[in-house]
C-alpha positions in Angstrom: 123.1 91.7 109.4 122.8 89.1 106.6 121.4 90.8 104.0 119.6 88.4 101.1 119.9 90.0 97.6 117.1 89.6 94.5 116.4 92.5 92.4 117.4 92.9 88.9 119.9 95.7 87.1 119.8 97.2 83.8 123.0 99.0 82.9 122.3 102.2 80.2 124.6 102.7 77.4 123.0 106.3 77.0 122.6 109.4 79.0 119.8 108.3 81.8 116.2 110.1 80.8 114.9 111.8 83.9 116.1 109.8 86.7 113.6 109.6 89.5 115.0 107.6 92.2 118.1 108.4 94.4 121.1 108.9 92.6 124.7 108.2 93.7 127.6 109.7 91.7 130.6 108.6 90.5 133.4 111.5 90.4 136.4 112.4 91.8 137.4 108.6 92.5 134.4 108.9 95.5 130.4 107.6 95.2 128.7 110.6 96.9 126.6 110.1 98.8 128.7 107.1 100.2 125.7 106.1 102.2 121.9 106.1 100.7 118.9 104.8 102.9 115.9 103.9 100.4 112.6 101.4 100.7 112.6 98.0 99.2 111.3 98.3 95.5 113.5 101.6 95.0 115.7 101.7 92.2 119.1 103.6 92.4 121.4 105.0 89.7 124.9 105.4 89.8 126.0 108.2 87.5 129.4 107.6 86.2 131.2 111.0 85.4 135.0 111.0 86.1 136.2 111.9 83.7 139.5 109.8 82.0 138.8 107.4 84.9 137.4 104.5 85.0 134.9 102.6 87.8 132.1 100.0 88.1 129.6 99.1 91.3 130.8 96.0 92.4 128.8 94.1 95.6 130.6 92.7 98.9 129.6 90.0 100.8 125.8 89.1 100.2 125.5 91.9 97.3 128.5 90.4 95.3 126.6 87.8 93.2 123.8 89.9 91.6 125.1 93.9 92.4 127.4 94.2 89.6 128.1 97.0 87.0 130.6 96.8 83.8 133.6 99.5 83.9 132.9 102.7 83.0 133.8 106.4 82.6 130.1 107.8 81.9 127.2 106.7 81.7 124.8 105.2 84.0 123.7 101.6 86.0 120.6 101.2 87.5 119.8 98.3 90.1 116.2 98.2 91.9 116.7 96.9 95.3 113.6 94.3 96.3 114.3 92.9 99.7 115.4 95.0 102.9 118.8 95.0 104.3 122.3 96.4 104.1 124.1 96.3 101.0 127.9 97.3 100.4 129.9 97.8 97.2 133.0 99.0 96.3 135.0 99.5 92.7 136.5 96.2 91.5 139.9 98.9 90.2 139.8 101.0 93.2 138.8 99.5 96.6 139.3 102.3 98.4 135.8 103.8 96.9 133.1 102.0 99.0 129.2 102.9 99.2 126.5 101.3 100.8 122.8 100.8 100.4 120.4 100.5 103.3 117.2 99.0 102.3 114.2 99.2 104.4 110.9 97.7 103.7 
């Protein structure tokens, strides 16, 4: 499936206010859940808390030009998905960790 991407991302420097939306997290060199299924519009957070590592959210394929967070140890990054599809990601210093996003209208 060819997936086209628009959406927009706001990375936080500070500790996320009550997140309503899904939420993936970033610990134990794994994003759990690896796989989330929202609706177009939805707006994920990635919660960074691995401690003394380092990751970021970095998109493959059609998600690799706008899905994009800096590297990080905490904190959060926020991206709001706007068209439906299947989006996959990975950590630009550890491609073993891989997630993906299905997005349906």
């Amino acid at each position: 499936m060819t997936a086209v991407v628009s959406g927009c991302s706001s990375p936080a420097e500070e500790a996320p206010e009550a997140t309503t939306g899904p939420v993936v997290q970033v610990a134990n060199m794994a994003y759990a859940p690896s796989t989330i299924t929202v609706r177009a519009g939805d707006t994920v957070t990635w919660n960074f808390d691995d401690r003394g590592v380092t990751h970021d959210v970095v998109g493959v394929g059609a998600a690799k030009s706008v899905l994009r967070s800096r590297l990080m140890q905490t904190g959060t990054f926020t991206y709001t998905f706007t068209e439906p599809g299947t989006y996959e990601y990975t950590c630009s210093l550890h491609p073993d960790m891989t997630g993906t996003v299905v997005v349906t209208p």
